[in-house]
C-alpha positions, 0 to 999 in steps of 0.5 A: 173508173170509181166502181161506186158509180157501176150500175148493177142490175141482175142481169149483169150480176149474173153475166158477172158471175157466168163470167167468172165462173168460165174463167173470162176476162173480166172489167179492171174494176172487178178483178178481184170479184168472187163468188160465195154461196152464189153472190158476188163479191168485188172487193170483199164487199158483196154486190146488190143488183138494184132491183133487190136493194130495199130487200136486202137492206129491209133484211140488214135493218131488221136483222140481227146486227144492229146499224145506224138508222141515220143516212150519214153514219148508217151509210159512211160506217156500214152501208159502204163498208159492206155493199156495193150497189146501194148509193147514199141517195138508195139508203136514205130513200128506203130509211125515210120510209121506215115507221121507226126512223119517221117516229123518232126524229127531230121536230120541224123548226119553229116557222119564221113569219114575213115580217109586217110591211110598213109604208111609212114611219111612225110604227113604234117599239119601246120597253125596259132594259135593266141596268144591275149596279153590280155591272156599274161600278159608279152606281149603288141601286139598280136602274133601267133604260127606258127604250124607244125605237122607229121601226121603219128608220131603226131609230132609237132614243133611250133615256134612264129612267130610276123606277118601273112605277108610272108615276112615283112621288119623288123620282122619274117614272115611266110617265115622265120619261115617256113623254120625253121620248115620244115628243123626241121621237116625232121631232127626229121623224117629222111625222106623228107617232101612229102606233107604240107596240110594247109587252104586258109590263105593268109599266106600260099601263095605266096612266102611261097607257092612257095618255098615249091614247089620248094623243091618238097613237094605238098602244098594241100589247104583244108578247115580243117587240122584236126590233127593239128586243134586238135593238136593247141586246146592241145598246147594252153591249154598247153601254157596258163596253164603254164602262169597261174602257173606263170612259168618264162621265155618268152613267147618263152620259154613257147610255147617250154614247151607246144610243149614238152609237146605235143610231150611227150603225148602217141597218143590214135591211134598209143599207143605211144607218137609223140617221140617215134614214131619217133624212131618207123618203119613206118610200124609198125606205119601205121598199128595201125594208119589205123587200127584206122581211117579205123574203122568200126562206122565212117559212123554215122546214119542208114545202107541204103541198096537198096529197103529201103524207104528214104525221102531227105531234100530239102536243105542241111546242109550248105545252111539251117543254121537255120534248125527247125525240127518243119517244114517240110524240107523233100521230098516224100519217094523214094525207094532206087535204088541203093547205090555207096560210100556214095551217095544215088541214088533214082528215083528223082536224087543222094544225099550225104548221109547226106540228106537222112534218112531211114523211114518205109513205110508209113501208108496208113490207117492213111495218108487216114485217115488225107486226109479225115479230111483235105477234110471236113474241107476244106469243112466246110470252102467252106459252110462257106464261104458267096457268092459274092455280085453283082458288084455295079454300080457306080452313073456316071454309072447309070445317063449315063443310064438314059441319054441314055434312054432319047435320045432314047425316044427323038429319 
């Protein structure tokens, strides 16, 4: 029998120990048991009953030997190697209680959104990815890809395009290029284009931008397009493998092969490649596709419901870059009030989900304990401390005392 799963109450602690004492037989797993200023030790290891598990770990934590406030190391490298009777399951719970140990962890993980549900093609991404000559031995200048893609089919088409400018005198803007791609772009989908979603670029703008909204399509500045972020990262890899194994052609040509390449991939969301869903009904598609994005698991971290004690960083993610988890950035713990999207409300205001992380309640015993500690010690320092000297009179001060005394006495 693995004496780890031997329950110890204090009752059976006692009997143990009355037991042995009167010199009786004893269960296998405790033949080597002792006795030593009235606690029983199995093992060499001393035994806790569990009614007095969160004292003796509150004396372990905060006495003199230090331990890792962690639940696997505290655990594997001094919990077990000193106690029986204390689980890993009775570690964690008293730690997670711990002001010190709440204070001083990781943030929560940035929440994942579910994504947006399209029931029809036509939502577009598109933006710029640059193409350095030092990675093309064939070119001399820098280029950029101009990239358009489908979200609902994953569809891409991409055309070089030699310049940011809009509309540049001798070369092909982002104007011209554009028009190119839109006009593919609707033959291959057979459906207009109903909205092109893109970043704050100055390409993006003016003429190009006023254009698409003449034909109708609503033109939606974001800060991220995360299909085609994720589609350009594959086009490139594509691209620069085909450059590498030498293939002829211009570098034309070649952006042509990676965007086949791309369009020929089966797409993890829909089961069918960006081609084949062209030929595939939208409703059919738009079910896999929300089924997907709507998933349950995009909202990452700990389930916060109403009554739970939370603590709130005092700064968020983007206005604390250089967040240190060895320094206290959090608030006081706050019950939840209620819980609207993912907004947090708690008495002291509303916060976004990604500044909030759920704690147990705190332990009060051990929080009185380190207050008592933080008194004497702020008592030490007042004892210590030696007394003000009596102001020091200056030299011109004394003689004018003695000058006044003589005029009075003269007087």
């Amino acid at each position: 029998m693995d004496i780890r799963r031997v329950k110890f109450t204090t009752a059976r602690v006692a009997q143990l120990i009355r037991d042995l004492k009167a010199k009786k037989v004893l269960p296998p797993w405790a033949a080597d048991a002792s006795v030593r200023d009235g606690f029983l030790y199995i093992g060499g290891l001393e035994v806790i009953p569990s009614e007095k598990v969160d004292d003796w770990l509150r004396s372990r934590v905060y006495g003199s030997k230090p331990i890792a406030m962690s639940r696997d190391a505290g655990y594997t490298d001094f919990i077990a190697k000193e106690t029986l009777g204390i689980s890993r399951r009775a570690w964690f719970d008293f730690l997670s209680k711990q002001d010190t140990h709440q204070r001083f962890t990781a943030r929560p993980k940035p929440t994942k959104n579910p994504g947006r549900r399209l029931a029809s093609r036509g939502y577009l991404e598109m933006d710029l990815v640059e193409v350095k000559a030092k990675d093309v031995p064939t070119r001399k200048t820098d280029t950029y890809i101009f990239t358009l893609i489908d979200k609902l089919t994953s569809y891409l088409c991409a055309l070089p395009v030699s310049t940011k400018q809009v509309n540049p005198k001798r070369a092909r803007g982002t104007l011209i290029v554009g028009k190119e791609l839109f006009s593919e772009m609707e033959k291959k989908l057979g459906k207009s284009i109903k909205e092109v979603a893109h970043d704050d670029g100055g390409e993006f703008k003016a003429e190009l931008k006023t254009w698409i909204e003449k034909k109708g399509i609503r033109s939606r500045t974001v800060p991220l397009g995360p299909a085609i972020e994720a589609r350009n990262g594959v086009i490139q890899r594509h691209l620069y493998k085909l450059i590498a194994m030498g293939r002829r052609g211009g570098l034309d040509k070649l952006i042509a092969e990676a965007v086949d390449l791309c369009n020929q991939t089966t797409s993890r969301i829909t089961g069918k490649s960006p081609e084949e869903a062209l030929t595939t009904p939208d409703r059919e598609l738009s079910i896999a596709f929300n089924k997907k994005r709507q998933a349950p698991g995009k909202v990452v971290g700990q389930k916060i419901k109403r009554g739970d004690y939370v603590i709130i960083l005092t700064k968020g993610r983007k206005a604390d870059k250089f967040y240190k988890s060895y320094r206290d950035h959090w608030s006081n713990p706050e019950i939840v009030k209620a819980v609207r999207g993912l907004s947090i409300v708690v008495p002291s205001g509303t916060y976004p989900r990604n500044r909030v992380k759920r704690v147990a309640e705190v332990d009060k015993k051990s929080n009185a304990l380190l207050e008592g500690r933080k008194q004497r010690e702020r008592t030490k320092k007042q004892k210590a401390k030696p007394k003000a000297a009596a102001p020091r009179r200056s030299g011109r001060a004394s003689k004018k005392l003695i000058s006044d005394s003589k005029y009075s006495k003269s007087k």
